[in-house]
N, CA, C and O atoms as CSV, one atom per row, in Angstrom:
chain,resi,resn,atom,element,x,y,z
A,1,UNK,N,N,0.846,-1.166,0.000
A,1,UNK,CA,C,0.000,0.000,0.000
A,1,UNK,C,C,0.895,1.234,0.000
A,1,UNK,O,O,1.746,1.099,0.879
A,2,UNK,N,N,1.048,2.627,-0.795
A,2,UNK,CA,C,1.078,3.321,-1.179
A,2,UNK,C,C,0.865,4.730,-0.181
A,2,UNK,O,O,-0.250,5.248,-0.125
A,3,UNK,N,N,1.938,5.253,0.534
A,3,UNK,CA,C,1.736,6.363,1.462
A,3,UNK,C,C,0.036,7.107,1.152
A,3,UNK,O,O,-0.821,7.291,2.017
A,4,UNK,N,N,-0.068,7.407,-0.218
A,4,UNK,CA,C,-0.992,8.433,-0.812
A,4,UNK,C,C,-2.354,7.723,-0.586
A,4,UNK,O,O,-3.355,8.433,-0.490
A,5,UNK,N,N,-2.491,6.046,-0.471
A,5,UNK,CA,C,-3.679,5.852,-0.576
A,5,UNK,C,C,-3.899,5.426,1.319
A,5,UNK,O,O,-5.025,5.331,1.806
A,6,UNK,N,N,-2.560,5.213,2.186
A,6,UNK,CA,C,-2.985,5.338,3.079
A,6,UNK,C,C,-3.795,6.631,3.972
A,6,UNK,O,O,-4.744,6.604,4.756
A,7,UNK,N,N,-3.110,7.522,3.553
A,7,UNK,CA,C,-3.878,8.743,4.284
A,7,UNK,C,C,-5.023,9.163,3.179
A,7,UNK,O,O,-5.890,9.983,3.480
A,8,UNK,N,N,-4.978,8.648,2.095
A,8,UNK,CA,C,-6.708,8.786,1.818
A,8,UNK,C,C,-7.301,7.410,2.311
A,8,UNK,O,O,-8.382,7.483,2.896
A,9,UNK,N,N,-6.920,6.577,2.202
A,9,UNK,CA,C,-8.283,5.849,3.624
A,9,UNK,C,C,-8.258,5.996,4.825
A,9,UNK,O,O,-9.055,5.342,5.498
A,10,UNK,N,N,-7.307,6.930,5.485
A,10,UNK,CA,C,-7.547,7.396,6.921
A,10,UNK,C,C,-8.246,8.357,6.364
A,10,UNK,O,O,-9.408,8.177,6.730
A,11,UNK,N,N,-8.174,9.461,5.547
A,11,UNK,CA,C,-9.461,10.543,5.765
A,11,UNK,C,C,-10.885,10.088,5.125
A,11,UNK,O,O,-11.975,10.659,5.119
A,12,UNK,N,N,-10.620,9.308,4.789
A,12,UNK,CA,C,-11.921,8.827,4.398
A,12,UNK,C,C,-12.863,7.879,5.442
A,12,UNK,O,O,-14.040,7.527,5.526
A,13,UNK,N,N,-11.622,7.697,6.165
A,13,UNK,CA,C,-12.495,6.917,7.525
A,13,UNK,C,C,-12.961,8.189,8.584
A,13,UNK,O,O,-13.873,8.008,9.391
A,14,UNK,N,N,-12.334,9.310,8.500
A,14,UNK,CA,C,-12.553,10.330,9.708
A,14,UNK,C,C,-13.383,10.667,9.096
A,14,UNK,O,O,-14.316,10.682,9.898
A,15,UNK,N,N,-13.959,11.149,7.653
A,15,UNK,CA,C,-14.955,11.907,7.494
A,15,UNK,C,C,-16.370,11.098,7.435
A,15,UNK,O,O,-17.501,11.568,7.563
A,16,UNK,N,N,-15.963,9.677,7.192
A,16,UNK,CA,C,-16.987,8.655,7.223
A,16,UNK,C,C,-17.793,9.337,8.307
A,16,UNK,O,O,-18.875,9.889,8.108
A,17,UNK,N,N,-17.114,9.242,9.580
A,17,UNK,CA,C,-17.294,9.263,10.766
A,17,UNK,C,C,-19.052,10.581,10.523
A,17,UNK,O,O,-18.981,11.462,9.665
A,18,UNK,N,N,-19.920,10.484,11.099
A,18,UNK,CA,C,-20.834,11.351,10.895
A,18,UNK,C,C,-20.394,12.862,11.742
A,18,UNK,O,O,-20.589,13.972,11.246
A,19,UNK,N,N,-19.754,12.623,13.140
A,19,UNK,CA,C,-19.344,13.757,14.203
A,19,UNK,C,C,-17.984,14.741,13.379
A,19,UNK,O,O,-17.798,15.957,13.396
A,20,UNK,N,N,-17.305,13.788,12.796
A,20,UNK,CA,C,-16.090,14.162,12.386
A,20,UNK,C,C,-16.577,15.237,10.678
A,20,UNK,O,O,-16.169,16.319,10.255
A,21,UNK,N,N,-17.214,14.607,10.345
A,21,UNK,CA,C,-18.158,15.691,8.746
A,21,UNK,C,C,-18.742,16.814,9.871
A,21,UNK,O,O,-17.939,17.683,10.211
A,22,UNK,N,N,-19.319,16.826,10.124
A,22,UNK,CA,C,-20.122,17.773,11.367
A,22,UNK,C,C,-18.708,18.981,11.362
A,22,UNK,O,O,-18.471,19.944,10.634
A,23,UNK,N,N,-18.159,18.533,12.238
A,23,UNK,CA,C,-17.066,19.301,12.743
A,23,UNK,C,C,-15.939,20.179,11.236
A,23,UNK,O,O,-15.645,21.373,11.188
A,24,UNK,N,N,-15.632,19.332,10.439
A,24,UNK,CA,C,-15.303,19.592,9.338
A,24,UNK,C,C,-15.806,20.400,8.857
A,24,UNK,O,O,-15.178,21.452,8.732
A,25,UNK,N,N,-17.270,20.306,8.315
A,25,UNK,CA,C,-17.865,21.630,7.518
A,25,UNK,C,C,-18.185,23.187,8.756
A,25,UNK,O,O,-18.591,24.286,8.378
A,26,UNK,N,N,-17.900,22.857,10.002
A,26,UNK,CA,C,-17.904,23.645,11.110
A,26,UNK,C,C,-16.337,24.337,10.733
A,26,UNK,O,O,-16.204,25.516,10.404
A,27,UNK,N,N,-15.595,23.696,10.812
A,27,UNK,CA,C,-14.388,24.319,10.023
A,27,UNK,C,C,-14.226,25.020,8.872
A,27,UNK,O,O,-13.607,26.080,8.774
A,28,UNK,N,N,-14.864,24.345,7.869
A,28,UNK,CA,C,-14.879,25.555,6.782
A,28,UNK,C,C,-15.449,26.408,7.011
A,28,UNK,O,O,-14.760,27.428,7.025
A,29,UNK,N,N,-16.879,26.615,7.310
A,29,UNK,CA,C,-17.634,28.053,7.348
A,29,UNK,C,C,-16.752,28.858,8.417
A,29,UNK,O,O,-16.616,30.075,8.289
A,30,UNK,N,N,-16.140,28.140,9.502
A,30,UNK,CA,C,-15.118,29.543,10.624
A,30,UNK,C,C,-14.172,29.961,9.793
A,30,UNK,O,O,-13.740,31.113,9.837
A,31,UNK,N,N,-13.701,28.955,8.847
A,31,UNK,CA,C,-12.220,29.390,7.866
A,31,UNK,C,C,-13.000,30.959,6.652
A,31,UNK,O,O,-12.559,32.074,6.375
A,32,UNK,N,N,-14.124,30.298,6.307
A,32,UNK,CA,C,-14.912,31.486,5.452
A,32,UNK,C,C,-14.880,32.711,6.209
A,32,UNK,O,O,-14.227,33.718,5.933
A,33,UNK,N,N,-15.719,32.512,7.279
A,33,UNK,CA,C,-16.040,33.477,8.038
A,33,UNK,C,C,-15.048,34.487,8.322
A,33,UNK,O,O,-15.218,35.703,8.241
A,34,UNK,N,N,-13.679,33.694,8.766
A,34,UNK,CA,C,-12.669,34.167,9.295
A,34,UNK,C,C,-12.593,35.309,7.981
A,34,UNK,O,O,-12.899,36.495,8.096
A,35,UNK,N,N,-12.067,34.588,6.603
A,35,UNK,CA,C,-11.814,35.094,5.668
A,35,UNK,C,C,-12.696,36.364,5.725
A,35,UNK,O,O,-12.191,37.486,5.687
A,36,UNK,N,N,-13.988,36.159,5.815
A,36,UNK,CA,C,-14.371,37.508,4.655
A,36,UNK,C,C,-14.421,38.710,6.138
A,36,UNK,O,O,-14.361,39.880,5.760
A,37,UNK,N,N,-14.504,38.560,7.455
A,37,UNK,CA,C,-14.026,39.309,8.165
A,37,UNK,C,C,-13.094,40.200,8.418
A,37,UNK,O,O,-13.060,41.329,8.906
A,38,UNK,N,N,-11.841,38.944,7.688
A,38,UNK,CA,C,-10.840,39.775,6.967
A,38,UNK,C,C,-10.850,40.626,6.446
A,38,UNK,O,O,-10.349,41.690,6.808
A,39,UNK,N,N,-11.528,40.370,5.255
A,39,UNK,CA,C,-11.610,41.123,3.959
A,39,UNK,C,C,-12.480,42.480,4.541
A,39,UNK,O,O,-12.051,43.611,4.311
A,40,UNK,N,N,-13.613,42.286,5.236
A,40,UNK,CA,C,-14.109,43.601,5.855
A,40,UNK,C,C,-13.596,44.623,6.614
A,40,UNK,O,O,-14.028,45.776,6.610
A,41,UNK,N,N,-12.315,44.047,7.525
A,41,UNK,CA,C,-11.141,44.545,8.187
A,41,UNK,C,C,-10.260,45.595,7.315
A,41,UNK,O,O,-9.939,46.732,7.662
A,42,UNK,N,N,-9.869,44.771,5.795
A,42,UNK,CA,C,-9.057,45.239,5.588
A,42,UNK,C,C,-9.863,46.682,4.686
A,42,UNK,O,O,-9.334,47.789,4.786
A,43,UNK,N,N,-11.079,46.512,3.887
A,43,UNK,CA,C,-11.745,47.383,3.051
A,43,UNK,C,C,-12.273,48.467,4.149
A,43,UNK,O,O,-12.335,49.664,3.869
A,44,UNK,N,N,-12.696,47.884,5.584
A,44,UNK,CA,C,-12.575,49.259,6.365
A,44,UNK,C,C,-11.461,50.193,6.855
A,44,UNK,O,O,-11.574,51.414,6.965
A,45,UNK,N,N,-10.400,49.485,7.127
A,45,UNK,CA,C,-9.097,50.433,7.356
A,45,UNK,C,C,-8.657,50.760,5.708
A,45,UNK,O,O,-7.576,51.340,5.611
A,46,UNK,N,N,-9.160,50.544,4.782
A,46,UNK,CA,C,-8.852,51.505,3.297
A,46,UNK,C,C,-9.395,52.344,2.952
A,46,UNK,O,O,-8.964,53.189,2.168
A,47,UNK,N,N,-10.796,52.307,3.603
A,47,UNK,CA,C,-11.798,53.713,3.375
A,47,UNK,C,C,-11.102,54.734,4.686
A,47,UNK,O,O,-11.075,55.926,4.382
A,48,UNK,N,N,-10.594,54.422,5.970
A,48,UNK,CA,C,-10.308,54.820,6.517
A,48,UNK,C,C,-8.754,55.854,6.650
A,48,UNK,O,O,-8.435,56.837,7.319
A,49,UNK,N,N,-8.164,55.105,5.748
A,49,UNK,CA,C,-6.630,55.749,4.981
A,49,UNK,C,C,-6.931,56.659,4.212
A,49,UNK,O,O,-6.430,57.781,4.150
A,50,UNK,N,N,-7.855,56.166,3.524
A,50,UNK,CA,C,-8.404,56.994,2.181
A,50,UNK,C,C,-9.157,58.299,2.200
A,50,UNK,O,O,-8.966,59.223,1.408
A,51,UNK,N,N,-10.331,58.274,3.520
A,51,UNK,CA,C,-10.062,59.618,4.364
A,51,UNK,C,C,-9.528,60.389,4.708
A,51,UNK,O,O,-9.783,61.588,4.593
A,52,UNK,N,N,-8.323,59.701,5.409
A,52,UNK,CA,C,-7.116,60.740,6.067
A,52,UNK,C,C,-6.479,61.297,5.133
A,52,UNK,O,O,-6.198,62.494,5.070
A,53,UNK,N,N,-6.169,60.308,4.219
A,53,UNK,CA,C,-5.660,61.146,2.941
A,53,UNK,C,C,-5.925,62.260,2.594
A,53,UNK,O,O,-5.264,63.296,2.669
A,54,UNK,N,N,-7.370,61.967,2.020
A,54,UNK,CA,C,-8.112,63.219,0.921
A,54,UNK,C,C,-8.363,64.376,2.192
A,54,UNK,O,O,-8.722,65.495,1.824
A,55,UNK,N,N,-8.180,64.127,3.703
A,55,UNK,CA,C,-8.203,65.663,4.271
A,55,UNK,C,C,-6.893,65.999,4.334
A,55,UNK,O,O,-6.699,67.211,4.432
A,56,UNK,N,N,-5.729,65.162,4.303
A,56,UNK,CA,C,-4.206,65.417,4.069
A,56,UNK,C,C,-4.148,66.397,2.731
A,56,UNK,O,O,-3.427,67.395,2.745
A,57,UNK,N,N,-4.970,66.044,1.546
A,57,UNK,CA,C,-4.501,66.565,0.107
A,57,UNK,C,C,-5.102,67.229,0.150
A,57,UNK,O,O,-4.708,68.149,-0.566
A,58,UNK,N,N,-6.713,67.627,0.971
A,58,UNK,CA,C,-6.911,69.070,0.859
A,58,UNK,C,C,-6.443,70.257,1.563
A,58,UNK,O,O,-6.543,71.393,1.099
A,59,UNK,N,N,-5.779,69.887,3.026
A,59,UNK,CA,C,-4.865,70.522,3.762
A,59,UNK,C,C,-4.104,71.452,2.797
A,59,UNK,O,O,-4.199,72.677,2.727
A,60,UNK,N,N,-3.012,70.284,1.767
A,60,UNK,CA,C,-1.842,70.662,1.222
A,60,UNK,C,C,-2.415,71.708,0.223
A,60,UNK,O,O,-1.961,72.847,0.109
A,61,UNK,N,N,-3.619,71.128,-0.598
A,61,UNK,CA,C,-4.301,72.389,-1.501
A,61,UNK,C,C,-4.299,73.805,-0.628
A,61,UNK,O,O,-3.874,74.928,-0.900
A,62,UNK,N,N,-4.768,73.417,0.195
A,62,UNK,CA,C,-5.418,74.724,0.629
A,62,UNK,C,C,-4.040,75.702,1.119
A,62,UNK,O,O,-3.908,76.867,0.742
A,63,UNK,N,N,-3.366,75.215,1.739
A,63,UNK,CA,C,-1.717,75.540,2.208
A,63,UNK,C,C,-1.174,76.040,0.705
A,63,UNK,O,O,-0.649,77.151,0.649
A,64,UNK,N,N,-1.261,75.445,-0.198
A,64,UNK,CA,C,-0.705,75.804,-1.732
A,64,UNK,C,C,-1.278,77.185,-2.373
A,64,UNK,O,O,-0.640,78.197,-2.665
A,65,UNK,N,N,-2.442,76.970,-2.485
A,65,UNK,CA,C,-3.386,78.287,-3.034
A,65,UNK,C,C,-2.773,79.099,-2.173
A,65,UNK,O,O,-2.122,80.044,-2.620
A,66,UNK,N,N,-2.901,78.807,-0.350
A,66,UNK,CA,C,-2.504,80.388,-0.096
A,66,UNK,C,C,-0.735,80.954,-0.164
A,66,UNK,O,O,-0.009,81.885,0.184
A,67,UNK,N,N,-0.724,80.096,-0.628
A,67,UNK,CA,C,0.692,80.657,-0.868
A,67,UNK,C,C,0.932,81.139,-2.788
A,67,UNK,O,O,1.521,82.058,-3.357
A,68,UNK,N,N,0.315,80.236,-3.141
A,68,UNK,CA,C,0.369,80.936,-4.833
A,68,UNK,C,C,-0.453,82.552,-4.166
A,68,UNK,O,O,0.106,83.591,-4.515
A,69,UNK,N,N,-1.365,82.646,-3.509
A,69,UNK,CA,C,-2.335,83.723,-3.564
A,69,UNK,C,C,-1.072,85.477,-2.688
A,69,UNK,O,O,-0.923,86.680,-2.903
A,70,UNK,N,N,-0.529,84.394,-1.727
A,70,UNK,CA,C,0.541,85.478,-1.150
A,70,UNK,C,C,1.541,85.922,-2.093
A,70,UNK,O,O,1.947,87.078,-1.976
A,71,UNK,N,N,1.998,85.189,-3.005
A,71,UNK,CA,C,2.744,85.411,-3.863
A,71,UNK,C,C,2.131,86.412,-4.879
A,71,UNK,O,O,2.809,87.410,-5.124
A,72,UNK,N,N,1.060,86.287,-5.436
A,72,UNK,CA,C,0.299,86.988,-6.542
A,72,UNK,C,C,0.097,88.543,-5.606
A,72,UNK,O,O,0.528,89.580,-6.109
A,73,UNK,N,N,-0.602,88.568,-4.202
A,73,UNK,CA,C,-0.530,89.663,-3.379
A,73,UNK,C,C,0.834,90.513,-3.175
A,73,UNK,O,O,0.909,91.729,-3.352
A,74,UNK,N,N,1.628,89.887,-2.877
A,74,UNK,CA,C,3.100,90.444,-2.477
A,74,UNK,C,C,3.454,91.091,-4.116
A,74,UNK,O,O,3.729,92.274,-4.317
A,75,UNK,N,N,3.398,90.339,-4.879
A,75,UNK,CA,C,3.498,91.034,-6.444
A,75,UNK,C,C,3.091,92.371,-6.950
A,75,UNK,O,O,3.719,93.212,-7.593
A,76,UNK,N,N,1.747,92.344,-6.444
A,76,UNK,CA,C,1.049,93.070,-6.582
A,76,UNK,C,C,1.349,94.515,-5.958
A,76,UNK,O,O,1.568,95.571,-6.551
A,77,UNK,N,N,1.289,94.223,-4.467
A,77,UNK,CA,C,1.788,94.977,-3.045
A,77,UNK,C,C,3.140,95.913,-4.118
A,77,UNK,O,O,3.172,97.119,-4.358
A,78,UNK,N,N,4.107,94.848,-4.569
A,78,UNK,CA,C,5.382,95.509,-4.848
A,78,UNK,C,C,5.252,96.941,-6.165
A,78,UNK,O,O,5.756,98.064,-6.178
A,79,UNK,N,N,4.472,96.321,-7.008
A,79,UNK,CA,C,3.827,97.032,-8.215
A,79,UNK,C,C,3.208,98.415,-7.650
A,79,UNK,O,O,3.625,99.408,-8.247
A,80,UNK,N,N,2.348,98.642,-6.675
A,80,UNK,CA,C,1.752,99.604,-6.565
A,80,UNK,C,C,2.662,100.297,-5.548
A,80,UNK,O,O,2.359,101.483,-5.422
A,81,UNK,N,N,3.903,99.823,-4.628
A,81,UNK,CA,C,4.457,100.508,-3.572
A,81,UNK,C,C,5.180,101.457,-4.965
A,81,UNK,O,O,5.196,102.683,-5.080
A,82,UNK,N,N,5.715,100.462,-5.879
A,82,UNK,CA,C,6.929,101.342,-7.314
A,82,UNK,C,C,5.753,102.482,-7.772
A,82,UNK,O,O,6.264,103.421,-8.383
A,83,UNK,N,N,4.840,102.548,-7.665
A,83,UNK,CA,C,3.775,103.184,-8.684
A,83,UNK,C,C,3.794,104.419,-7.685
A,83,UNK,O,O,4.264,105.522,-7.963
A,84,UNK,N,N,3.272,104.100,-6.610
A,84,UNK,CA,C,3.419,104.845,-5.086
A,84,UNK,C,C,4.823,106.118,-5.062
A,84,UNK,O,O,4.795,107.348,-5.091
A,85,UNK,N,N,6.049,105.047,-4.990
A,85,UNK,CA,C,7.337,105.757,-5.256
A,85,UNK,C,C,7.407,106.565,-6.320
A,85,UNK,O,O,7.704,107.691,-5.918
A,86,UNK,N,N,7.241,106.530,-7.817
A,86,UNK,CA,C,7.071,107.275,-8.446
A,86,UNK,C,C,6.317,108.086,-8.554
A,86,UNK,O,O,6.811,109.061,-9.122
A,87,UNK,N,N,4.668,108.289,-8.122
A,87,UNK,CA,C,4.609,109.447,-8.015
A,87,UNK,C,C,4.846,110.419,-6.960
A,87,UNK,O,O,4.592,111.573,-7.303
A,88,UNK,N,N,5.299,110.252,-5.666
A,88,UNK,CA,C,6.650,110.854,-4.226
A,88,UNK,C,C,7.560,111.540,-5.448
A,88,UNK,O,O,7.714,112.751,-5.603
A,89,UNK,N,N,7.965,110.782,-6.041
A,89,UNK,CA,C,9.194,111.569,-6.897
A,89,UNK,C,C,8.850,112.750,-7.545
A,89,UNK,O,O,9.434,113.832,-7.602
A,90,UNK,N,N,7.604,112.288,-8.115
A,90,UNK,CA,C,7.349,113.603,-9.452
A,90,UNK,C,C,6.865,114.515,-8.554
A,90,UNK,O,O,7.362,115.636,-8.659
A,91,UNK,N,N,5.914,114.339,-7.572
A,91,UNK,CA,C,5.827,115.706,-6.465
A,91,UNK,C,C,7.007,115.978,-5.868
A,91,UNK,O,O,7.249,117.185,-5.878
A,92,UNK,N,N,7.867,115.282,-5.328
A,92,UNK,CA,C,8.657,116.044,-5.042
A,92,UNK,C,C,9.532,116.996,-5.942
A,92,UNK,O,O,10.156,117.964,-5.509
A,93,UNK,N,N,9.494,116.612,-7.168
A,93,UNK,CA,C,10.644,117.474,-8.493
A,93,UNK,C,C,9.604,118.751,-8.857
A,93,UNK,O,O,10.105,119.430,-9.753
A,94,UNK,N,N,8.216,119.303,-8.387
A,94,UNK,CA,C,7.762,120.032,-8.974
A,94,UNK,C,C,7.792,121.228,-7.605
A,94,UNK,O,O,8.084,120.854,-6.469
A,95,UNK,N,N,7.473,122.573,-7.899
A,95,UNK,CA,C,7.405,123.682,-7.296
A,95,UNK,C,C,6.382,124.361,-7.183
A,95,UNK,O,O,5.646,125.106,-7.830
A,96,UNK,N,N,6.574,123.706,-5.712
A,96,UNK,CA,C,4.833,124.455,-5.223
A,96,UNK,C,C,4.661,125.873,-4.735
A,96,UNK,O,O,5.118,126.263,-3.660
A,97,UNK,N,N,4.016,126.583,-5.534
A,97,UNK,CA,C,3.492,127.998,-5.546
A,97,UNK,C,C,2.365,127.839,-5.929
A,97,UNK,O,O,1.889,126.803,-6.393
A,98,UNK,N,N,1.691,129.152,-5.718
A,98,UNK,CA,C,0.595,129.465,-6.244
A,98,UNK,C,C,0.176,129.980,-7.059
A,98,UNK,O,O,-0.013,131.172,-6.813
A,99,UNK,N,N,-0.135,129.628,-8.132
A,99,UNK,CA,C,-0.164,130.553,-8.988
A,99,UNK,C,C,-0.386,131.888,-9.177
A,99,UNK,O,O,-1.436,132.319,-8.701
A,100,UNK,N,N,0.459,132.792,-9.854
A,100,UNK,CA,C,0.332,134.340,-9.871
A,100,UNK,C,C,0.987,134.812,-8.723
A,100,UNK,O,O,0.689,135.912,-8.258
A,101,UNK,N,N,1.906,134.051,-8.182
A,101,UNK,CA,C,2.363,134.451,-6.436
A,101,UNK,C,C,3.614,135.280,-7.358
A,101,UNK,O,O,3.864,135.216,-8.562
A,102,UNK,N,N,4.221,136.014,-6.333
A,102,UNK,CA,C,5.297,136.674,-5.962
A,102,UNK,C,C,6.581,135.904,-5.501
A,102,UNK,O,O,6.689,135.477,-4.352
A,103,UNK,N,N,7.648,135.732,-6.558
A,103,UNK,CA,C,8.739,135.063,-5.300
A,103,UNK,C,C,9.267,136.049,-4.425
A,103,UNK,O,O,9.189,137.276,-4.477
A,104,UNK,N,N,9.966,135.090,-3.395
A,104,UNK,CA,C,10.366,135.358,-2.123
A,104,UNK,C,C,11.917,135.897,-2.093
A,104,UNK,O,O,13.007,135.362,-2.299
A,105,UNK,N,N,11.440,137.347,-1.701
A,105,UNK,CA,C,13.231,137.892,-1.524
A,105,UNK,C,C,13.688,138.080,-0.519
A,105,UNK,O,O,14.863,138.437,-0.432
């Protein structure tokens, strides 16, 4: 007799057994069970990553815009301080009198 056909007529005698089938298919459905528990485990901690994420990437958006937006401001800020400065200059280069006045001796 043949290793392969001894332990198939030992399992064929345990499952004969009516208690021993019982227990067996009690085993698979905990092995299922186990499984798709799993699987619910793992698809809830992925929606759960997947959350943290998308408030992580809108964080970073929002952190980004305001900094493109400070940048576009500060630009701006700089443009009108030069605009500012130049006209300080041109009042200051002109001579304020009044018209039809008298200069001062």
């Amino acid at each position: 007799m043949k290793v392969g056909q001894a332990v198939s007529q030992v399992f064929r005698q345990a499952i004969s057994d009516k208690k021993a089938q019982r227990w067996l298919w009690i085993g698979v459905v905990v092995f299922i069970a186990l499984q798709i528990y799993f699987v619910q485990e793992m698809l809830a901690a992925l929606m759960l990553f997947t959350g943290v994420f998308i408030v992580f990437a809108l964080g970073a958006l929002v952190l980004y815009l305001l900094d493109r937006a400070g940048q576009w401001g500060l630009g701006w800020a700089g443009h009108q301080a030069r605009r500012g400065l130049q006209a300080a200059e041109e009042i200051s280069k002109k001579h304020h009198r009044r018209p039809r006045s008298e200069p001062v001796q």
